[in-house]
N, CA, C and O of each residue as an XYZ file, in Angstrom:
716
protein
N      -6.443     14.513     84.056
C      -5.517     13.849     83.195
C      -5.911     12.384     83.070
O      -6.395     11.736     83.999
N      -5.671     11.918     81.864
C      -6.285     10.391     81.607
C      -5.136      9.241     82.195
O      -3.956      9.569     82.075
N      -5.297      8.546     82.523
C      -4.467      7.593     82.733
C      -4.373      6.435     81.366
O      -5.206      5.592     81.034
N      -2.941      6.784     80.703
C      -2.604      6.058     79.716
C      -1.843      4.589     80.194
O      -1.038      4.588     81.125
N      -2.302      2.991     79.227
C      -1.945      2.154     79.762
C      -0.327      1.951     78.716
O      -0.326      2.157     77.503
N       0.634      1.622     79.321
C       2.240      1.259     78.610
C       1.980     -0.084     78.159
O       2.729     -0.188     77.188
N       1.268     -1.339     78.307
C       1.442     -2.339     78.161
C       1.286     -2.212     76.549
O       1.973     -1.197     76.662
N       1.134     -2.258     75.726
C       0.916     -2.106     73.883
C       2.596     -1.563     73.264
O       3.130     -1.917     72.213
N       2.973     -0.905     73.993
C       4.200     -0.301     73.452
C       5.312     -1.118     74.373
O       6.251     -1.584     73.727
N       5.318     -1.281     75.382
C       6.238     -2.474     75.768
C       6.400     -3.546     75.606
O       7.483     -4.107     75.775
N       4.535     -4.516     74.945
C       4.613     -5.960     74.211
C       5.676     -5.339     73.196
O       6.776     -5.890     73.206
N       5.464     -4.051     72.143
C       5.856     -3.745     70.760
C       7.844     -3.862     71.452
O       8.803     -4.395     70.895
N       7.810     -3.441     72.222
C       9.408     -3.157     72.115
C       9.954     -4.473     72.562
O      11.090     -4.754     72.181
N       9.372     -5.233     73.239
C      10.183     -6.378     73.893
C      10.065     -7.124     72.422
O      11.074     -7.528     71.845
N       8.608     -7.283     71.815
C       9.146     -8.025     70.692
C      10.080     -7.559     69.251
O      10.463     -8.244     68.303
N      10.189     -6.595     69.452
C      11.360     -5.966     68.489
C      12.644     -6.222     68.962
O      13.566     -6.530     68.207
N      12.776     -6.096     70.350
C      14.164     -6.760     70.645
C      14.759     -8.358     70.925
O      15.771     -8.707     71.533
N      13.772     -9.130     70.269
C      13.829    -10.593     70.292
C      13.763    -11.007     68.683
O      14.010    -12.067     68.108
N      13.288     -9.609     68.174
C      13.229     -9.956     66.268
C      14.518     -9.582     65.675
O      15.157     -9.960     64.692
N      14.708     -8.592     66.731
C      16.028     -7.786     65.266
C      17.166     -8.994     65.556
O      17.520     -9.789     66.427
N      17.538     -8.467     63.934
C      19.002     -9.611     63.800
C      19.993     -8.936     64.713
O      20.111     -7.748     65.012
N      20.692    -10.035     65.089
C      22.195     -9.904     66.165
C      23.351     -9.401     65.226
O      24.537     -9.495     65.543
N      22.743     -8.655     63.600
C      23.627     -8.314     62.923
C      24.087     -6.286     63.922
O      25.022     -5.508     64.111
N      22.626     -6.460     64.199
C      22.496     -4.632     64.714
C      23.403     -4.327     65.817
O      24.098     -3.336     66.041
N      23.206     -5.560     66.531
C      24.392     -5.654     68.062
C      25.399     -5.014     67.641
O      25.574     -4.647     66.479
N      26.343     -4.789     68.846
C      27.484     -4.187     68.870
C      28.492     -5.201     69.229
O      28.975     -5.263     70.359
N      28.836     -6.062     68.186
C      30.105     -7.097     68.102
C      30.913     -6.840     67.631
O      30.868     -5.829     66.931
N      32.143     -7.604     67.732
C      33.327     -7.754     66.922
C      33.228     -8.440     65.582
O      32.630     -9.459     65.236
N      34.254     -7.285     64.704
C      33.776     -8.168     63.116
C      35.268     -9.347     63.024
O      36.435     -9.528     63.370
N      34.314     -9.792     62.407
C      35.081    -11.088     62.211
C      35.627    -11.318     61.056
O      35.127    -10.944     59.995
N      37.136    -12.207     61.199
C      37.702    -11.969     59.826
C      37.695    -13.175     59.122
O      37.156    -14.060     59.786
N      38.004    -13.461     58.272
C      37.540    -14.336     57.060
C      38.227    -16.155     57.812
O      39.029    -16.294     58.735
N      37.726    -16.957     57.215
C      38.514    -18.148     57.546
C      38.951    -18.480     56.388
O      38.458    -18.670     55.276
N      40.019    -18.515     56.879
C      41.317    -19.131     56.080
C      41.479    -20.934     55.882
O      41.301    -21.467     56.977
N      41.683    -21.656     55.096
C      42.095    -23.209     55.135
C      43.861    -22.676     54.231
O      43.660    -22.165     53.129
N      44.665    -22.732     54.446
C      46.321    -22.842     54.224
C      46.626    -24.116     53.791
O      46.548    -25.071     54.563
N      46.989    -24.241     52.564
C      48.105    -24.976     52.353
C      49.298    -24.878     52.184
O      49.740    -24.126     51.316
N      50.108    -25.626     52.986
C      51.751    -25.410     53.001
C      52.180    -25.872     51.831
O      51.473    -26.508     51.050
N      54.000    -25.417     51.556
C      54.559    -25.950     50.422
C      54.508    -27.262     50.792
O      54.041    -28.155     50.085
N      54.960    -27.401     51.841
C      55.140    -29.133     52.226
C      54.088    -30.075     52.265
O      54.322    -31.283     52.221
N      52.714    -29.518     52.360
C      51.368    -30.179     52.203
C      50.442    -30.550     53.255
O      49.555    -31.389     53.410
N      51.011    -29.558     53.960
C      50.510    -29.584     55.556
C      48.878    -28.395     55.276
O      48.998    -27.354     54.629
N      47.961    -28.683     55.685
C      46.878    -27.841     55.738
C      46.871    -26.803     57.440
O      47.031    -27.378     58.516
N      46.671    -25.360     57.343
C      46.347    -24.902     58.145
C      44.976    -23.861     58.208
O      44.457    -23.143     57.354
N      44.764    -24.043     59.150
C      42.912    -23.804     59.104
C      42.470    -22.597     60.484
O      42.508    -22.984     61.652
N      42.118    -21.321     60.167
C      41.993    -20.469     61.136
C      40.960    -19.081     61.090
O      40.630    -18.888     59.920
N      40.755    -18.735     61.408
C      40.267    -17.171     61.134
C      41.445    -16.431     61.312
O      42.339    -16.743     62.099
N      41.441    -15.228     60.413
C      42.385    -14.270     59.545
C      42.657    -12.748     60.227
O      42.582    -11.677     59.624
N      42.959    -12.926     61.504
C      43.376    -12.061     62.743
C      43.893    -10.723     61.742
O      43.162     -9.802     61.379
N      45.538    -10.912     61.367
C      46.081     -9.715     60.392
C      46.895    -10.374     59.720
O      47.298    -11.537     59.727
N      47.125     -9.260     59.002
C      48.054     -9.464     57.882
C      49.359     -8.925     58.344
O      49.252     -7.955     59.094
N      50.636     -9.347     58.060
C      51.677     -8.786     58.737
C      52.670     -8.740     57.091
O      52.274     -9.047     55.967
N      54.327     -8.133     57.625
C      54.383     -7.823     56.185
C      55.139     -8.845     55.659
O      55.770     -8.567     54.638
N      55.281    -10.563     56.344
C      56.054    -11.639     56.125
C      54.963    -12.475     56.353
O      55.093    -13.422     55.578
N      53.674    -12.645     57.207
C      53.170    -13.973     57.307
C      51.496    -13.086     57.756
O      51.077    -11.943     57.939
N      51.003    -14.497     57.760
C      49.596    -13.988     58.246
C      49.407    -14.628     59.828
O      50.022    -15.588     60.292
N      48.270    -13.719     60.571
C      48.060    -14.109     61.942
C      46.744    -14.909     61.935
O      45.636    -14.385     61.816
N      46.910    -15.881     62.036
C      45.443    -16.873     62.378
C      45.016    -17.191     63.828
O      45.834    -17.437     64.715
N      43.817    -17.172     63.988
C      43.323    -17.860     65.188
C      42.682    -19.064     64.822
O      41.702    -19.071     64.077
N      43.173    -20.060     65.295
C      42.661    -21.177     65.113
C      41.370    -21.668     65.571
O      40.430    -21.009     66.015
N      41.518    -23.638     65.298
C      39.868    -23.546     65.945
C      40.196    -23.895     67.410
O      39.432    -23.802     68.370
N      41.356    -24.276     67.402
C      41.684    -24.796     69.052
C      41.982    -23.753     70.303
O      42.248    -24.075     71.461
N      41.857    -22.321     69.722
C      41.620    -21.018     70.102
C      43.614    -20.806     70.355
O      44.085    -20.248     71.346
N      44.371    -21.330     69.343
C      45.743    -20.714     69.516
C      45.700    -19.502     68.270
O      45.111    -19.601     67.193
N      46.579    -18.241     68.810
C      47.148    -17.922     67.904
C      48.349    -18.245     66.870
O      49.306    -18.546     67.583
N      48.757    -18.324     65.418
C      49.294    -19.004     64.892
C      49.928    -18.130     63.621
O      49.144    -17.753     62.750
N      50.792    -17.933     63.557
C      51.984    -17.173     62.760
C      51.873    -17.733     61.258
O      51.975    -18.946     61.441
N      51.757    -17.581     60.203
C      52.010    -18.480     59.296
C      53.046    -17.760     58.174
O      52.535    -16.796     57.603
N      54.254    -18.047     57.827
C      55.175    -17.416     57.000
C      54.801    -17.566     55.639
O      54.258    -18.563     55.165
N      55.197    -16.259     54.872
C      54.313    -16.079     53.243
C      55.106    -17.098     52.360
O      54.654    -17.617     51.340
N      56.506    -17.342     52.953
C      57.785    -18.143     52.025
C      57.027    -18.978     51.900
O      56.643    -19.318     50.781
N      56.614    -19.522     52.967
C      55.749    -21.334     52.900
C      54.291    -21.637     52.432
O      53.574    -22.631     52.548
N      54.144    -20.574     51.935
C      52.506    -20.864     51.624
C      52.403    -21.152     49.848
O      52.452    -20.255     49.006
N      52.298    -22.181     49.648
C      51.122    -22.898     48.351
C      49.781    -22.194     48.012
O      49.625    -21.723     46.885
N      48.894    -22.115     48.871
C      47.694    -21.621     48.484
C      47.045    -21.194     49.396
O      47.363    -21.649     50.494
N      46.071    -20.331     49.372
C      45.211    -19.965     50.267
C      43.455    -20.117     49.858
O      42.920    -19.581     48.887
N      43.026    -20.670     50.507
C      41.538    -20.723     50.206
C      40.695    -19.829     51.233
O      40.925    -19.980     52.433
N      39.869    -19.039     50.879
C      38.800    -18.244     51.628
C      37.802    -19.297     52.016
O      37.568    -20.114     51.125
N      37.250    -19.434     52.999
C      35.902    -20.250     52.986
C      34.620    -19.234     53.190
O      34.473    -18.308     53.988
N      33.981    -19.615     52.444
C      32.713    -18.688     52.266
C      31.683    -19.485     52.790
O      31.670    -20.707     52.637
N      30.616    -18.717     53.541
C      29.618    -19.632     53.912
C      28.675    -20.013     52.926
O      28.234    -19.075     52.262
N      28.224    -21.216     52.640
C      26.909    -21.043     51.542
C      25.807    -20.254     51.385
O      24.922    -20.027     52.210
N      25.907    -19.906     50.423
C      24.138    -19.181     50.051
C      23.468    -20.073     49.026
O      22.996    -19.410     48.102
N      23.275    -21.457     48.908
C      22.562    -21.834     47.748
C      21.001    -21.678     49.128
O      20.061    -20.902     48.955
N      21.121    -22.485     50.196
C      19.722    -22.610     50.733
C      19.202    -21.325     50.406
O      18.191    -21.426     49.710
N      19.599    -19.925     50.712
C      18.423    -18.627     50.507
C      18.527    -18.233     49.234
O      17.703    -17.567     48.607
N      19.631    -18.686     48.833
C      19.435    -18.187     46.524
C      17.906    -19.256     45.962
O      17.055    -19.010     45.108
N      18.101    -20.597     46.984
C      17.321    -21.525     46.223
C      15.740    -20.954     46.796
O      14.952    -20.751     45.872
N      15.197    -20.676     48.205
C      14.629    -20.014     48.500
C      13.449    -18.935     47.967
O      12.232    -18.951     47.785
N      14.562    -17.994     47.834
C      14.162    -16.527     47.243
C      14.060    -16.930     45.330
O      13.532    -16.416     44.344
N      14.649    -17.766     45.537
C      14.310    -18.213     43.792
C      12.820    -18.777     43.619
O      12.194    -18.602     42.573
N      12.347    -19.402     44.617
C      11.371    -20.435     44.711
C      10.045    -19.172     45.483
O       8.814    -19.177     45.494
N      10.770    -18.514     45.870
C       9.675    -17.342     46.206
C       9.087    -16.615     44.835
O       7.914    -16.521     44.472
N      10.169    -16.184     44.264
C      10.045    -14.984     43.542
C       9.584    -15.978     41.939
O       9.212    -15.369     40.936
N       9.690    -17.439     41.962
C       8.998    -17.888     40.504
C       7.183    -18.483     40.567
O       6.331    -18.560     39.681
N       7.150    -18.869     42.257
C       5.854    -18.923     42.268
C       5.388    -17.586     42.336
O       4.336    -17.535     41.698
N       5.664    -16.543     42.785
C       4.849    -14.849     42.803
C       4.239    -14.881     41.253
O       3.031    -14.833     41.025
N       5.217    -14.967     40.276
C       5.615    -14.495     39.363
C       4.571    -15.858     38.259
O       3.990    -15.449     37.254
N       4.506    -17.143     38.590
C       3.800    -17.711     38.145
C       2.293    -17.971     38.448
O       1.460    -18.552     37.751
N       2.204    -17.573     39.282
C       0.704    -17.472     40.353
C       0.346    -16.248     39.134
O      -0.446    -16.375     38.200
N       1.153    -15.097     39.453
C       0.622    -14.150     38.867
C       0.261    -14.009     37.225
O      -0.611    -13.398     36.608
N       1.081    -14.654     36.939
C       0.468    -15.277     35.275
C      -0.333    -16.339     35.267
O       0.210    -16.705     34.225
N      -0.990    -17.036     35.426
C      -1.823    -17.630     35.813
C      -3.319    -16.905     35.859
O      -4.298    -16.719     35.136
N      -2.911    -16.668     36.985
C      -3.904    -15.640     37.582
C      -4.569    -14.556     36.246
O      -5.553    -14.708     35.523
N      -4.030    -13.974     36.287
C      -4.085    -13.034     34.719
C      -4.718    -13.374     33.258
O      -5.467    -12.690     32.560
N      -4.281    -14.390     33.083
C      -3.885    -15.283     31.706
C      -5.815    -15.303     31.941
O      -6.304    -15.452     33.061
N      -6.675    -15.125     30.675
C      -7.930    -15.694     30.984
C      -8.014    -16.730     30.367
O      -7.459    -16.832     29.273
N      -8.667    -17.670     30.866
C      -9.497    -18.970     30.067
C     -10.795    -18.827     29.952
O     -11.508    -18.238     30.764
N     -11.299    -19.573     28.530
C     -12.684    -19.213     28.349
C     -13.209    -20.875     28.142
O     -12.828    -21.755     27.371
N     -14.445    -20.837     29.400
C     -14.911    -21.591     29.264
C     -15.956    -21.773     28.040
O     -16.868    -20.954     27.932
N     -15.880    -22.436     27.466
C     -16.623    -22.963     26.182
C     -17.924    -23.447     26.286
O     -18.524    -23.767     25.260
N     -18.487    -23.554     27.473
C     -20.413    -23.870     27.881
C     -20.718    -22.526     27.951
O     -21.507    -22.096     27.109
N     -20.192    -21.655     28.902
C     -20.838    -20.606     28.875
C     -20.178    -19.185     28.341
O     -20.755    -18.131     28.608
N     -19.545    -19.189     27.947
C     -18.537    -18.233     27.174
C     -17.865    -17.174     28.284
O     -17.544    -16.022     27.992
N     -17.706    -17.797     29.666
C     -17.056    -16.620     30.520
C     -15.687    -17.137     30.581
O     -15.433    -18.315     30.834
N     -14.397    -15.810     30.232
C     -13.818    -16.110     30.876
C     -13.123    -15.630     32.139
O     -13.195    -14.488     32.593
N     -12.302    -16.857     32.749
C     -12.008    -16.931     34.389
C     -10.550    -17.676     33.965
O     -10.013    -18.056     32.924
N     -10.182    -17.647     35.682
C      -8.687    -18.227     36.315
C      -9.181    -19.143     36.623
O     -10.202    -19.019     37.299
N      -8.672    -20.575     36.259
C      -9.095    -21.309     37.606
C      -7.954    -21.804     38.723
O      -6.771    -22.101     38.555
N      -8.840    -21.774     40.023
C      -7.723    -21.944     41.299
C      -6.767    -23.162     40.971
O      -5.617    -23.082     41.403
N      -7.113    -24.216     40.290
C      -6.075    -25.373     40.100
C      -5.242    -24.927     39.110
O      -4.114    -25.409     39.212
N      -5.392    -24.179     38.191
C      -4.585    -24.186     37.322
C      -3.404    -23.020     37.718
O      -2.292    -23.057     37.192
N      -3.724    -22.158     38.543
C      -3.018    -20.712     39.012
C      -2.241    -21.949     40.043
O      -1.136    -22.188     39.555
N      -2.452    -22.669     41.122
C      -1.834    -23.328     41.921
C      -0.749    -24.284     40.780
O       0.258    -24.779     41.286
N      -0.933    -24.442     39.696
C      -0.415    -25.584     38.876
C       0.782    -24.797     38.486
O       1.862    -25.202     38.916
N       0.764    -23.899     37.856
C       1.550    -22.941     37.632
C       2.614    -22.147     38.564
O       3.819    -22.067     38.325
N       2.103    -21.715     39.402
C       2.407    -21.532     40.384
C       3.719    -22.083     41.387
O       4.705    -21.438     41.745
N       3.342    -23.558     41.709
C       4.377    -24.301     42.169
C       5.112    -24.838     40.821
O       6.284    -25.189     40.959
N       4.542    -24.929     39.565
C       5.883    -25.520     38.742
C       6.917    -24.137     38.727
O       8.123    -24.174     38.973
N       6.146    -22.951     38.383
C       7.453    -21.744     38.480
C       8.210    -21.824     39.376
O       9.434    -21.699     39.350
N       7.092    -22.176     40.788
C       8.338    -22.057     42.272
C       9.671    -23.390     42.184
O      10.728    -23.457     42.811
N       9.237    -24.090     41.413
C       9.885    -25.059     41.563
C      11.297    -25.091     40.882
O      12.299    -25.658     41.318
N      11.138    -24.172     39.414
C      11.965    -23.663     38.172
C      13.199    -22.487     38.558
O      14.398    -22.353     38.311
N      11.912    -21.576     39.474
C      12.681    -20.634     40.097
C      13.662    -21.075     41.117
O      14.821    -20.659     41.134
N      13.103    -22.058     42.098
C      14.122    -22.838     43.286
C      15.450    -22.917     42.745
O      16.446    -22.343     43.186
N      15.345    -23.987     41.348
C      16.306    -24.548     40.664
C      17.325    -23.554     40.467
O      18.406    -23.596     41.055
N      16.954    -22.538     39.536
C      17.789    -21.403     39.343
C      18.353    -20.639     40.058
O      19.278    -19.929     39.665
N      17.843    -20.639     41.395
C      18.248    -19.668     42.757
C      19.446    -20.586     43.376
O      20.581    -20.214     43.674
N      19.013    -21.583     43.460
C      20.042    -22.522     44.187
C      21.373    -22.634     43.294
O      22.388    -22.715     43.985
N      21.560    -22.654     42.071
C      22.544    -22.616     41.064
C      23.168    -20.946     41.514
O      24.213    -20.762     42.139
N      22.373    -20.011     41.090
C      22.816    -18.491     41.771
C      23.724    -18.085     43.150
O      24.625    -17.262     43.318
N      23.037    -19.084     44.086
C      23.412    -18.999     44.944
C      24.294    -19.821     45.725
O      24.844    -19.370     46.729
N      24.513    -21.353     45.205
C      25.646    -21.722     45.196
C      27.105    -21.298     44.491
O      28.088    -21.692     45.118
N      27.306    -20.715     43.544
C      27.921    -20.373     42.632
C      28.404    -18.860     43.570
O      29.620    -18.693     43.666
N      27.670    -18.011     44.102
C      28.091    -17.190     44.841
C      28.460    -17.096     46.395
O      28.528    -16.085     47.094
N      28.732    -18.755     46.821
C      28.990    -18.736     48.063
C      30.336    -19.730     47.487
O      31.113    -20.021     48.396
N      30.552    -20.049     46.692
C      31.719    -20.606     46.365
C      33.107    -19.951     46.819
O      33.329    -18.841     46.335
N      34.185    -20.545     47.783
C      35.238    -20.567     47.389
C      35.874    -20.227     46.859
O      35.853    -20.438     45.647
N      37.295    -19.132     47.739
C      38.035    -18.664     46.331
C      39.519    -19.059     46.433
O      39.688    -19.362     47.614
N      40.236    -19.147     46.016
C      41.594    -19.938     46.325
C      42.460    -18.760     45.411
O      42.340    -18.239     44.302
N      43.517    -18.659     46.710
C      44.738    -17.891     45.979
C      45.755    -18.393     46.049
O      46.218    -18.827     47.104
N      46.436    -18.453     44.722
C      47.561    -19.516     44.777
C      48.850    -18.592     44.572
O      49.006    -17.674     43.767
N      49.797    -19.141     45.608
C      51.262    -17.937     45.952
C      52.260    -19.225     45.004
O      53.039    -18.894     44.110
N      52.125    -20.079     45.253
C      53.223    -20.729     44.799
C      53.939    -20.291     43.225
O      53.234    -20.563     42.253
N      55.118    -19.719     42.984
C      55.517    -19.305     42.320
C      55.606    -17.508     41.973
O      56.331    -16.954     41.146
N      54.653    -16.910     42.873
C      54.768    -15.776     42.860
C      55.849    -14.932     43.341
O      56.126    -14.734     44.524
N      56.424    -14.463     42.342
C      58.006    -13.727     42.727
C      57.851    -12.304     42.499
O      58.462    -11.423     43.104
N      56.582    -12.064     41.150
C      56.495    -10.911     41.394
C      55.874     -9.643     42.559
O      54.658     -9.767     42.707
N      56.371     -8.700     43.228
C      55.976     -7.723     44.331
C      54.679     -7.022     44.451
O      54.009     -6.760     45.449
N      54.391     -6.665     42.594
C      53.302     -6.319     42.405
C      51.671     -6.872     43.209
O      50.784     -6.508     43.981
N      52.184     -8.133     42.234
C      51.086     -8.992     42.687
C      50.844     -9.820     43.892
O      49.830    -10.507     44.017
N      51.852     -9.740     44.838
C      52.141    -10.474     46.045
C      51.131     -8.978     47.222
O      50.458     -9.067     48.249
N      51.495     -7.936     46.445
C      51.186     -6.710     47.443
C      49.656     -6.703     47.070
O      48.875     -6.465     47.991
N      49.131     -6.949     45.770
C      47.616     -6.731     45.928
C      47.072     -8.175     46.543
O      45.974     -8.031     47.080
N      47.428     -9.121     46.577
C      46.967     -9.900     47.422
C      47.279     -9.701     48.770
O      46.361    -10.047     49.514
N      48.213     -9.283     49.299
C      48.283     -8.955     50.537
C      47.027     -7.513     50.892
O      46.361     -7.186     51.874
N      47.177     -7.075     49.745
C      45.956     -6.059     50.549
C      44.467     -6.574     50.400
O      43.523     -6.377     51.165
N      44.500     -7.226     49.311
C      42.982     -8.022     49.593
C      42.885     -8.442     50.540
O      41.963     -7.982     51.213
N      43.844     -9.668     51.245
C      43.782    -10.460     52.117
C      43.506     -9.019     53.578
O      42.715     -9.230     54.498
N      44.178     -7.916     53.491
C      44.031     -7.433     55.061
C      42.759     -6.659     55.197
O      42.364     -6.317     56.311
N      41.777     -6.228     53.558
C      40.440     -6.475     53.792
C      39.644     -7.357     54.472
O      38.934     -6.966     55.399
N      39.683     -8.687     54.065
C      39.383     -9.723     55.100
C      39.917    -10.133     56.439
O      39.448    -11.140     56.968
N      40.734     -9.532     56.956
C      41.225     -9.736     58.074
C      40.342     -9.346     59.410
O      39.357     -8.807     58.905
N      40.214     -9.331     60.388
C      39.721     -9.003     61.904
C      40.513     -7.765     62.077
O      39.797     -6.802     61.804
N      41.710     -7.408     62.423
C      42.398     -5.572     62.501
C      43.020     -5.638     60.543
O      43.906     -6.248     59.944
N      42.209     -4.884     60.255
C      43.188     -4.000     59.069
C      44.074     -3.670     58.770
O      44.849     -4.043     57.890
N      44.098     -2.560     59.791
C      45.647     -1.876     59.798
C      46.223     -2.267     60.832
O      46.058     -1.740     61.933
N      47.154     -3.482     60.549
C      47.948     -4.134     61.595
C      49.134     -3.192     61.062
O      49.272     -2.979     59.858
N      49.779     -2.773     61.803
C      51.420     -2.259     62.263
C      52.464     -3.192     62.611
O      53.582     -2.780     62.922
């Protein structure tokens, strides 16, 4: 029998378990953060524990739990984390690919000797102005989709619409089906 060496498949696994995202882990999901404004103009600021069928449950940042009654609430804002840095990114990826590659393609004919070719400055020229066009546009994409959403209660009397925001809101919550 041959003697097989483990070291190749244990470099492979130790570095797979230092690559994968901490999305794969087995954590707790987390519920949305909330910023509250009161009728009175008081701001309250927490992550979005549950939804109850008079107020919402926040955990704050000072690690209290915190009751907040629906009578008193003005508005609610979601805070979303930004995505312009990886919209602007993946924009700036995907316009230099895309301009390199026209470039690249596109022939020019030199006029001394009648061949035509790419040339490397001009594929690089192209190239970073697309990445640069594309950046622009990604970062607009992707700010625009990490934006902020604000729900405003003040004046809401009707049940209808008080209940689909309450069920949006216990989508975003940490327990769902609070009881």
């Amino acid at each position: 029998m041959k003697k097989r060496s483990y070291k190749p498949a244990a470099t492979v696994l130790a570095f797979l378990m230092l690559v994968l995202p901490g999305a794969l882990s087995a954590r707790e999901r987390r519920g949305a953060n909330l910023v509250i404004t009161l009728k009175d103009g008081h701001n309250v600021a927490g992550e979005l524990i549950a939804v109850k069928p008079n107020s919402l449950l926040l955990y704050d940042f000072a690690g209290k739990d915190q009751s907040v009654d629906l009578v008193g609430i003005s508005s609610i804002r979601i805070v979303k984390e930004s995505k312009a840095g990886a919209g602007g990114a993946y924009g700036a990826l995907a316009g230099a690919l895309i301009g390199g590659l026209f470039a690249a393609l596109t022939p020019l004919t030199d006029w001394g000797t009648g061949h035509t070719h790419a040339s490397a400055g001009g594929v690089i020229l192209v190239a970073s102005a697309a990445g640069a066009a594309g950046g622009l546009i990604g970062l607009g994409i992707g700010s625009s989709a990490g934006k902020d959403k604000i729900i405003r209660l003040g004046g809401k009397s009707e049940t209808e619409k008080m209940a689909r925001t309450l069920a949006y809101l216990r989508g975003k919550a940490r327990i769902r089906d609070f009881k």
